[in-house]
N, C-alpha and C positions, 0 to 999 in steps of 0.2 A: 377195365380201362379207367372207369370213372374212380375207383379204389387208389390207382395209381396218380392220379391227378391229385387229390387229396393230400395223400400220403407226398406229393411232389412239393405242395401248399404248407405241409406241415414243417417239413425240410428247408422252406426259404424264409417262412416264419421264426423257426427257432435259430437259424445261423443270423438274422439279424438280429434278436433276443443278446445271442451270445457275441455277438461283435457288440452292441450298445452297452452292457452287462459289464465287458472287460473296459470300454473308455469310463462307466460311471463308475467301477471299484478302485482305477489309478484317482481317480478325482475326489473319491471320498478319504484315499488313503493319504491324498495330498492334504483336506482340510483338516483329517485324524493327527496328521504331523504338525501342523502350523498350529493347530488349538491342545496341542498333547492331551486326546481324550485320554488313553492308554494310564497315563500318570493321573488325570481326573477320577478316573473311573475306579484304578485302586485307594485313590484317596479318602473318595466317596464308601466303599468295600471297608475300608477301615475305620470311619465312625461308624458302620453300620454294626459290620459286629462288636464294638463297644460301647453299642447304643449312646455314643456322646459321653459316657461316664467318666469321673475321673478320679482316680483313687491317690491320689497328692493334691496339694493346696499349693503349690509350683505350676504344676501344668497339667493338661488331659493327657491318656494315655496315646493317642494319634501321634500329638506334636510329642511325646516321649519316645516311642519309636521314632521318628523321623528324624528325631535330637540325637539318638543314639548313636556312638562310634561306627558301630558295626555296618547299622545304615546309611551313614553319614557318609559314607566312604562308595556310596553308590551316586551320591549326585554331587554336585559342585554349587557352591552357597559362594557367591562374593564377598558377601559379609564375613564370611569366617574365616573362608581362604584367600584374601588377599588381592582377591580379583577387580574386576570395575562394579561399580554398582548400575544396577540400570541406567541408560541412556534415557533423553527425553521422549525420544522415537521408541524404545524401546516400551517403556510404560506405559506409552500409548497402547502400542500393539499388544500387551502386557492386557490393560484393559479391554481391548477389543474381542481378545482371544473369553475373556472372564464374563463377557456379556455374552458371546456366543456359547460358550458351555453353558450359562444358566436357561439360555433359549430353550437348545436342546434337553434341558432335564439333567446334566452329568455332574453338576459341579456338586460340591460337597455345601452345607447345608451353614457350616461350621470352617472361615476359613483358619488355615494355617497360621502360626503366629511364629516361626523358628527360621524361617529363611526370608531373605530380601527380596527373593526373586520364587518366586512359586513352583511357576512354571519350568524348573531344573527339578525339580523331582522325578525320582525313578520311576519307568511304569512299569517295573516287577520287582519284588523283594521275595526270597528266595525265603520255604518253610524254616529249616535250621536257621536260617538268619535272623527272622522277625522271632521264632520260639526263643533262641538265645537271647537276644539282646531282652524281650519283654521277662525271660528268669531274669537276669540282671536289673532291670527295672524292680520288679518287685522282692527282688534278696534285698532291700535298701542298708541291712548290716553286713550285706556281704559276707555271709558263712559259706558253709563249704558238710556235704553230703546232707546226714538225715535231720540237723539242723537248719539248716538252708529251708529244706521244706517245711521244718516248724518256725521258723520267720515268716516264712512266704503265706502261710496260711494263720498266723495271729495276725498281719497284717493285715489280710485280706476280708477277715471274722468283721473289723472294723469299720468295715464300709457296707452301706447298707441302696446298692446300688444292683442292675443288673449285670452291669460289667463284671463285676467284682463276685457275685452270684455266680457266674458262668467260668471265671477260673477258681475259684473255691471249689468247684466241684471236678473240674478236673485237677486241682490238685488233690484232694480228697481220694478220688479213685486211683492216684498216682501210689497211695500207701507209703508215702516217708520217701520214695524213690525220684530222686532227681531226673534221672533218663529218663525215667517212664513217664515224667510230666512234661519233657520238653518233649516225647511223641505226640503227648493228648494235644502241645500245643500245635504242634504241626498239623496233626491230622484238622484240630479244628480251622487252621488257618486256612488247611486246602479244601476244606468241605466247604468256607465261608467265599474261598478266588471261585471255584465250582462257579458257586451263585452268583459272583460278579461280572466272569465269563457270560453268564447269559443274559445279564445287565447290559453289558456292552454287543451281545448279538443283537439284541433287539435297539439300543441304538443304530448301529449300523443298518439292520434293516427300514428302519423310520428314514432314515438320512438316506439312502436308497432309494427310497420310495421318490423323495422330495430333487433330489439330481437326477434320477430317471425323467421326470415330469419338466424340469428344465431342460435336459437334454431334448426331450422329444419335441419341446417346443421350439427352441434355438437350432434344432437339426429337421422338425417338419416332419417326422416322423410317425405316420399316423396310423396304425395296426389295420385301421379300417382299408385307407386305398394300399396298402403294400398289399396287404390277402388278396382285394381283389383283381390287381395289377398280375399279381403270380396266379390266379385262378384265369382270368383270359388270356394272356400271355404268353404261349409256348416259351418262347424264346426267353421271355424272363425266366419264367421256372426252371429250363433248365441250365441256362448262366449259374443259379443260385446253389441248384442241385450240384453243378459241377465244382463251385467253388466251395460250398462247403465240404465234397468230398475229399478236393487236395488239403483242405481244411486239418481236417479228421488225420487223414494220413501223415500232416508233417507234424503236429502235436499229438502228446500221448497224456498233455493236460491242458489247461485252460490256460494261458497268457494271463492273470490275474498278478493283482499287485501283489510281490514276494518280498519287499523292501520297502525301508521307513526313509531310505535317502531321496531328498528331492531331487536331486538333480536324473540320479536314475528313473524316478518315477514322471517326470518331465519325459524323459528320451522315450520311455515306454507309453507315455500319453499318445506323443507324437507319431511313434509307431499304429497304434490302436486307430486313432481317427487316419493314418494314411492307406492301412487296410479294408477299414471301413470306407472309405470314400471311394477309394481303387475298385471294389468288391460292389458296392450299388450302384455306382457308376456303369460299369461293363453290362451291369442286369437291366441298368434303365430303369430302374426302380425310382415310383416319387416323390421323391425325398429332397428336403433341401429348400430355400426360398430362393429357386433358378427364377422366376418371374420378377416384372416387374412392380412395384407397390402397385399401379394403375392396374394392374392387371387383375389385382385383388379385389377392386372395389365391386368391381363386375358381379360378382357374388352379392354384393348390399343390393345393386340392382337391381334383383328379384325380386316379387314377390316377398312379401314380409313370409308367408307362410315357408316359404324355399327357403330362403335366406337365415331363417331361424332351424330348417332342418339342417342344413350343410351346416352350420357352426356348429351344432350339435353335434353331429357325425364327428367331423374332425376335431371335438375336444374329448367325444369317446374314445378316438382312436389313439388320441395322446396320454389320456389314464390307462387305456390299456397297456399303453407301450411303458409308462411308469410302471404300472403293477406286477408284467411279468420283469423289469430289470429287477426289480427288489427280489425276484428269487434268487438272483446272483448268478454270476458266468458259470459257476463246476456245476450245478442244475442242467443249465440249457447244453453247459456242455455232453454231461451227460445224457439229457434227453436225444440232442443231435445224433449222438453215436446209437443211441436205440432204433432212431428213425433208420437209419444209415444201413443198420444190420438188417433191419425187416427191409429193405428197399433193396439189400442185396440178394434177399430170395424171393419175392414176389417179382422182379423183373423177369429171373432165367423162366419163370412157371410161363409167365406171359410170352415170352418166344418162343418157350415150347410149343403152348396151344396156337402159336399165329403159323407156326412150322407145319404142324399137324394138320391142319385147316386148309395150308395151300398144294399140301399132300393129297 
């Protein structure tokens, strides 16, 4: 009995993990939109692997690719194409978006110098695209087969840089062969996204972290009284039990943000918190600032010694509830569906033996 109580606690636990989990991944996926990490984070990926270097006295090779036809034709430049040039509001936000990427760590070190507007940059460039256009970058006479590649590498001989180091050598192991060099370029480009990819998970996790911890605080969320609320509470735990099971059963994934359009991810916000509040609500779970501020004070009232334990309690219970969001909703979703299955065979065992018993 007590096993099943538990196992009931772990189940209202983790379905609120994963309802907070899915409103804080529409919300970061909202801030990842308005501040275009995605475009920061490969831009940031592209000095890296050309450690800054630049093998022309025109430009670095970052802003050469980004210069490039090939690329050029993935974002829209006002400057070039005819368009408006930033607004004054625009600039603003422009700057606003540029001090929050350096907060968080993303922004590139080194910025851009080839577009008016930054922030229109692609945030993916396709391996054949950057390989190509970076051969045409450095054929600068424009030859054609196993000359092409003895351009590409007296030029390259000439710089005495790590950039230039790192294609030297895969043009080298290319052997005079033009295709074979634009694989090494490929392959290097994807082994280098690889490491940007994991660049950008661990932002996302940080930033997780940090919206969880708002969240719990603006929603009251506190891991301390939910557990114990579902540990005394029949009736809550099993409200929670039962909602996370139609849960389970009408998804076969997590509700998680699948889109960069805000307006969808607005409609899908709004969904998530109408869920979520429909769903603690009916459990009676306590959550929320339902009281009135007077209400609160009553707590300073105590005893210094009380009054320092309860705030304590409830600022643990709101790290915790930051800590497990930052696992993210397919986690919790997953773990839920583990609880779920084991919950589905330990119950029939328990009716057996209560069967048996009155037998």
């Amino acid at each position: 009995m007590l096993g099943s109580v538990v196992l009931d606690v772990a189940i209202g636990m983790a379905f609120v993990y994963l309802l907070m989990s899915l409103i804080a991944s529409v919300i970061q996926e909202l801030l990842a939109t308005f501040m275009q990490l995605r475009a920061a984070n490969l831009e940031k990926g592209l000095h890296s692997l050309f450690s800054g270097d630049s093998i022309s006295s025109e430009m670095d090779l970052v802003n050469s690719i980004y210069d490039h036809g090939l690329v050029r034709g993935l974002y829209s430049d006002p400057k070039k194409d005819g368009g408006k040039l930033p607004s004054l509001f625009r600039k603003v936000m422009n700057w606003v978006r540029t001090v929050m990427r350096r907060v968080i760590g993303i922004s590139a070190d080194k910025p851009l110098t080839i577009t008016a507007d930054p922030l229109l940059l692609p945030s993916y460039i396709p391996s054949r695209t950057f390989a190509l256009a970076l051969i045409d970058i450095l054929n600068a006479n424009k030859k054609e087969g196993p000359e092409a590649m003895a351009s590409i590498k007296a030029a390259l001989a000439t710089h005495n840089n790590k950039a230039a180091q790192a294609l030297l050598t895969l043009a080298i192991d290319a052997k005079g062969d033009v295709v074979a060099f634009q694989r090494n370029l490929e392959q290097w480009y994807n082994d280098a996204m690889d490491r940007v990819s994991g660049w950008y998970k661990r932002y996302t996790q940080r930033a997780l972290i940090v919206i969880g911890l708002l969240l719990a605080i603006a929603l009251n969320v506190s891991s301390v009284r939910v557990a114990r609320t579902l540990w005394l509470d029949r009736d809550a735990r099993q409200a929670m039990v039962n909602a996370a099971g139609n849960y389970t059963k009408e998804h076969q994934t997590p509700a998680a943000a699948t889109t960069t359009d805000p307006v969808k991810l607005k409609e899908q916000l709004q969904s998530d918190v109408s869920v979520f509040s429909e769903v603690t609500t009916s459990a009676l779970l306590p959550l929320g600032w339902k009281e009135s501020w007077h209400s609160y004070e009553s707590y300073f009232e105590r005893t210094p010694k009380d009054a320092t334990f309860t705030a304590l309690t409830v600022l643990a219970g709101w790290i915790v509830t930051a800590l497990a969001i930052s696992f993210g909703a397919p986690f919790w979703f997953d773990t839920l569906n583990r609880f779920m299955v084991v919950r589905g065979t330990v119950k029939p065992q328990e009716t057996s033996k209560t069967e048996t018993a009155k037998g």
